[in-house]
N, C-alpha and C positions, 0 to 999 in steps of 0.2 A: 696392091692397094696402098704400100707403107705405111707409117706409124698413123695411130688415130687415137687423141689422147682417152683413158677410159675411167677417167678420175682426175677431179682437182681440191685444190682445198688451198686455202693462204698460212704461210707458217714464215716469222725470222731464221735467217740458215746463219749456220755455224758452221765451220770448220777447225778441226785441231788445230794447233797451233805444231808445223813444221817442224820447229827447230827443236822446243822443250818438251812436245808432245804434252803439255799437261794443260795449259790453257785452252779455251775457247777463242778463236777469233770470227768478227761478224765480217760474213762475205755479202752482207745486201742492206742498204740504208735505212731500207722499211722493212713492211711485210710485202711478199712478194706470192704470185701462185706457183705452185709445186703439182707435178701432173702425173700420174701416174700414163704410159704408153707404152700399145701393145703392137708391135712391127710383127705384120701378120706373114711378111715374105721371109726372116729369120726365124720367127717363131720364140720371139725372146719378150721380155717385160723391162721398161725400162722409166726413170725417176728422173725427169728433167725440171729446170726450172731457170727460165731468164729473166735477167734487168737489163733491160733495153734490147741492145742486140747482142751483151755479155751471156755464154751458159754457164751461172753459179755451180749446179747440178748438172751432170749428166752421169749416171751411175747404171749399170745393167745388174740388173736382180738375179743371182744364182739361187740355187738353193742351198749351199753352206751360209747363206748372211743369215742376218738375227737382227730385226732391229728390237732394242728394248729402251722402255721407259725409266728415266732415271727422275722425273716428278712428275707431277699432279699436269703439268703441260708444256712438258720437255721430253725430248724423245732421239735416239743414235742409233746410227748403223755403221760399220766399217765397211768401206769398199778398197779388197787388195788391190783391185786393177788399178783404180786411182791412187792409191797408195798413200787416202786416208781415211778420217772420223766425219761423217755428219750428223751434224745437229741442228736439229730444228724445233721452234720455240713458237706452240703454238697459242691462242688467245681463251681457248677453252681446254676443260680435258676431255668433252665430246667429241672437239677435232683431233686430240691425240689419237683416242682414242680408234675413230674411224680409221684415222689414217693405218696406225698398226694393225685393225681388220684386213683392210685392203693389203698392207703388207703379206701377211702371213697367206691371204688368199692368192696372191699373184706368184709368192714363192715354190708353193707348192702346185700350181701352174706351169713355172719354171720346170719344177722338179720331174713333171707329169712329159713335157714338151723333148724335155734333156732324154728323160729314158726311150720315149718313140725314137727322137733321132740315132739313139746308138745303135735301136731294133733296126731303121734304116742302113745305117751303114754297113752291119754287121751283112745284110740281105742285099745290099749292093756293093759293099766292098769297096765304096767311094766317100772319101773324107771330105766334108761339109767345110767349106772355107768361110770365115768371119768376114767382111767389111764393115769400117764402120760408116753409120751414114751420118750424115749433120743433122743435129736436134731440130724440129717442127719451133715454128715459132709461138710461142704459150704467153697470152694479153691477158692481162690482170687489172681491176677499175680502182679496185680500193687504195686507200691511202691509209692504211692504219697502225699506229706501232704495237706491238706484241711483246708484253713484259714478261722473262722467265720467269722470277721470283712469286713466291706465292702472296695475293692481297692480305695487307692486315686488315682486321676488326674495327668498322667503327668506331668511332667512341658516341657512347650516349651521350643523350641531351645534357647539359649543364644546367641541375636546378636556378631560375631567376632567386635573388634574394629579395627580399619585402623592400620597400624603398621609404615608406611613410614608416612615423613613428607611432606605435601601439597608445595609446593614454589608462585604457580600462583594465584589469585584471583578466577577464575573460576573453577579448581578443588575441593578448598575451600567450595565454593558457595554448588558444587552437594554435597562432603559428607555430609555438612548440612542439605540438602534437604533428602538424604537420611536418614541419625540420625532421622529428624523431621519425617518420616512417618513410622521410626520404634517406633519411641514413641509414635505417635499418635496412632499406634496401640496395644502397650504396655497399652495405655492409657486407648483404650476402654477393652480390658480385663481386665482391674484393677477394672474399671466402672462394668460390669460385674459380679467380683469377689465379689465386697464391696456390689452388692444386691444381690447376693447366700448369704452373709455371713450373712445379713442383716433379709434377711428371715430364715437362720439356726439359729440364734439369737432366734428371734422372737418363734420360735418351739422348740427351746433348755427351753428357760420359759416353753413355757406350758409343752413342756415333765416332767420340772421340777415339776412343779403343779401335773400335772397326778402322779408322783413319790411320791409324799408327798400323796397324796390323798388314791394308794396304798398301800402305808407303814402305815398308816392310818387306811383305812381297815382289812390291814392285821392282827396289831395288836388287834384292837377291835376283827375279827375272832378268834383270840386264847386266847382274855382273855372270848369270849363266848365256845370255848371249853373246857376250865379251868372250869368255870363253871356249862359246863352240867354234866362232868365229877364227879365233888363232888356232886349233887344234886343227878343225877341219878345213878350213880353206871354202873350196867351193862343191862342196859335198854337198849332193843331193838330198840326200835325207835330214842332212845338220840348217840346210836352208829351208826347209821344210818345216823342222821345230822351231827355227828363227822365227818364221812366219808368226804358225801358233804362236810363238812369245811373246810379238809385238803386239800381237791382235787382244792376246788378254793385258798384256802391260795398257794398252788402249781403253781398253773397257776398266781397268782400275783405277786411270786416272778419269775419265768420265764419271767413277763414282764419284771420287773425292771430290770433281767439281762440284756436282749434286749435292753430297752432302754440305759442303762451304756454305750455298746458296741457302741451303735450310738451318742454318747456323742463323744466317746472315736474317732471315723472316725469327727467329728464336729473340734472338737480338731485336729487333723491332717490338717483337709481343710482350720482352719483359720493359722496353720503354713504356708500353701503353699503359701496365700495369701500374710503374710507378705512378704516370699521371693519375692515374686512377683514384690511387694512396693521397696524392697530396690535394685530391679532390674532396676526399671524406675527412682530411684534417681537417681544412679550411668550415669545412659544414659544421665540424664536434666544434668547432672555436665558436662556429656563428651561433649554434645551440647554447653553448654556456653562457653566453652573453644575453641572450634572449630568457635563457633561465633566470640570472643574475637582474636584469628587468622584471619580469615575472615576477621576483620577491621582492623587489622595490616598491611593486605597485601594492601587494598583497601587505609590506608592512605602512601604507601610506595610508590603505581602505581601512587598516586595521583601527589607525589614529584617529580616523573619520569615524566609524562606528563609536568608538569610546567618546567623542567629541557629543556625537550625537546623543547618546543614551546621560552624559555630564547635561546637557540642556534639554533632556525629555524632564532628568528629574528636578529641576532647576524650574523650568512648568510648573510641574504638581505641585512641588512648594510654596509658589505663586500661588494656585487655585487654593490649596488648602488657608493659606492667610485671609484671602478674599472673602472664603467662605466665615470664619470667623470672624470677620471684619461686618460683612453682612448680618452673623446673627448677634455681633452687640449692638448695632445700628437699629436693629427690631424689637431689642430689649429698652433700649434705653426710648424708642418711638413710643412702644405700649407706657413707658412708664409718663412720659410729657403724654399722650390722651390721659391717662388717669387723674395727673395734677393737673390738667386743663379743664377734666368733667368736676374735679372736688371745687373749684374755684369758681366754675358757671352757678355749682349750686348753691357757694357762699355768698355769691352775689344776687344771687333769687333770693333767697333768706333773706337778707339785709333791707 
């Protein structure tokens, strides 16, 4: 029946870098499908994946590989036969995810398929010969790039500032109120931010240690390949332990990339934060001046009020003259009737 793929998924592939073995290089321009196939007439499991009529991939699943995750949606496996690292850099950690399920389950597939064959041979006394065949062609629709790096954090909205100018004391008053519980809440996200950072600090060190410790190892492993290599020539068992050494020398610098990249989002998260800080400056600067307004107006109202209460009493004094003024105008009336009646009756007399 031959190969029949039994898994797909879309991932950016990577490959070591050959020469220095520590970098990443991209073998595909997008994202491209990866397929897991199951060659039913070998009885093997195998990782293919082409751009156009190129195979980036073809790798056959033993059960000595391991692939592991070195981030949130990044993922490697070494293949001896190919005689390197892959890497693939998926768009979620769902797809990693999966994918490493289906890893783990086809390996030990392998592993299941390997020990019947040897029960086979063992009971016919006849050794199983490999061919390889040519990869199945695997068509892919999507167009989408796939970033390693882990996304930064939004940033929040950016409070609008008032645009009209306040005139009353009491409208003054609320945008202050309001400024203050934008900052205060500017305030506790900054609080917030300064112990993310405080703790990425803190594990940005030790990643650093671990990096050095690496690098470390790394190089002590290749000057013990150096080494075995002049001691022993082409000794069986010393090419043996070369293997093993590459293979972890492989996976240590796999970390170190790993870790770079999350250096490299560290880096990004303490940029956000500064913006953050010179967010809540800008806001204490627009509060103080709104404050500094606030007491403008409150010492203006204040002048008003004293203005007012100088001409309430300025009033009274008025009324009170008037009233005086009204009661000698009723004295002096009653007094002109009385010399008006004494003079009517001088004149009856007369």
């Amino acid at each position: 029946m031959g190969e029949q793929p039994i898994f797909s998924t879309r991932a950016h592939i990577f490959q070591i870098d050959p020469t220095t073995k520590k970098n990443w290089l991209a073998t595909s321009k997008q994202a491209v499908t990866v397929s897991y196939f199951f060659d039913s007439t070998r009885n093997v499991y195998r990782i293919i994946s082409l751009e156009g009529s190129k195979a980036i991939i073809n790798s056959t699943i033993t059960p000595n590989m391991t692939f592991t995750k070195t981030s949130q949606k990044f993922g490697q496996w070494a293949d001896s036969r190919a005689n390197t690292v892959y890497g693939l850099g998926f768009s979620s950690e769902s797809q990693l995810s999966k994918f490493a399920e289906k890893f783990a389950e086809f390996k030990e597939a392998a592993r299941l398929a390997k020990e019947k064959s040897h029960e086979k041979m063992e009971l016919t006394s006849t050794p199983s010969q490999e061919s390889p065949l040519p990869p199945d062609s695997v068509n892919g629709t999507e167009d989408e790039r796939v970033t390693v790096d882990t996304p930064q954090p939004p940033e929040p909205p950016r409070p609008e500032p008032p645009h009209n100018a306040l005139t009353f004391s009491h409208s003054s008053s609320s945008i202050g109120k309001h400024l203050e519980a934008e900052l205060a809440a500017l305030k506790g996200n900054n609080a917030k931010l300064t112990a993310a950072l405080l703790e990425s600090t803190a594990n940005v060190k030790q990643w650093k240690q671990q990096l050095a410790a690496y690098q470390e190892e790394a190089d002590r492993l290749h000057k013990r390949v150096t080494e075995l290599e002049c001691v022993s020539g082409q000794s069986t068992a010393v090419k043996s332990e070369k293997t093993q050494l590459n293979r972890t020398i492989e996976e240590l610098e796999a970390s170190l990339k790993a870790k770079e990249d999350e250096l490299e989002c560290l880096k990004a998260e303490m940029q956000s934060a500064n913006q953050f800080q010179s967010q809540r400056d800008s806001l204490a600067q627009k509060l103080q001046a709104v404050e500094r307004r606030n007491e403008a107006l409150e010492a203006q109202l204040g002048e008003l009020e004293q203005r007012v209460e100088g001409q309430q009493r300025e009033r009274e004094l008025f009324r009170q003259s008037l009233r005086s003024l009204l009661q000698l105008l009723d004295g002096k009336i009653f007094e002109l009737n009385e010399l008006r009646d004494a003079l009517a009756k001088l004149l009856e007399c007369s």
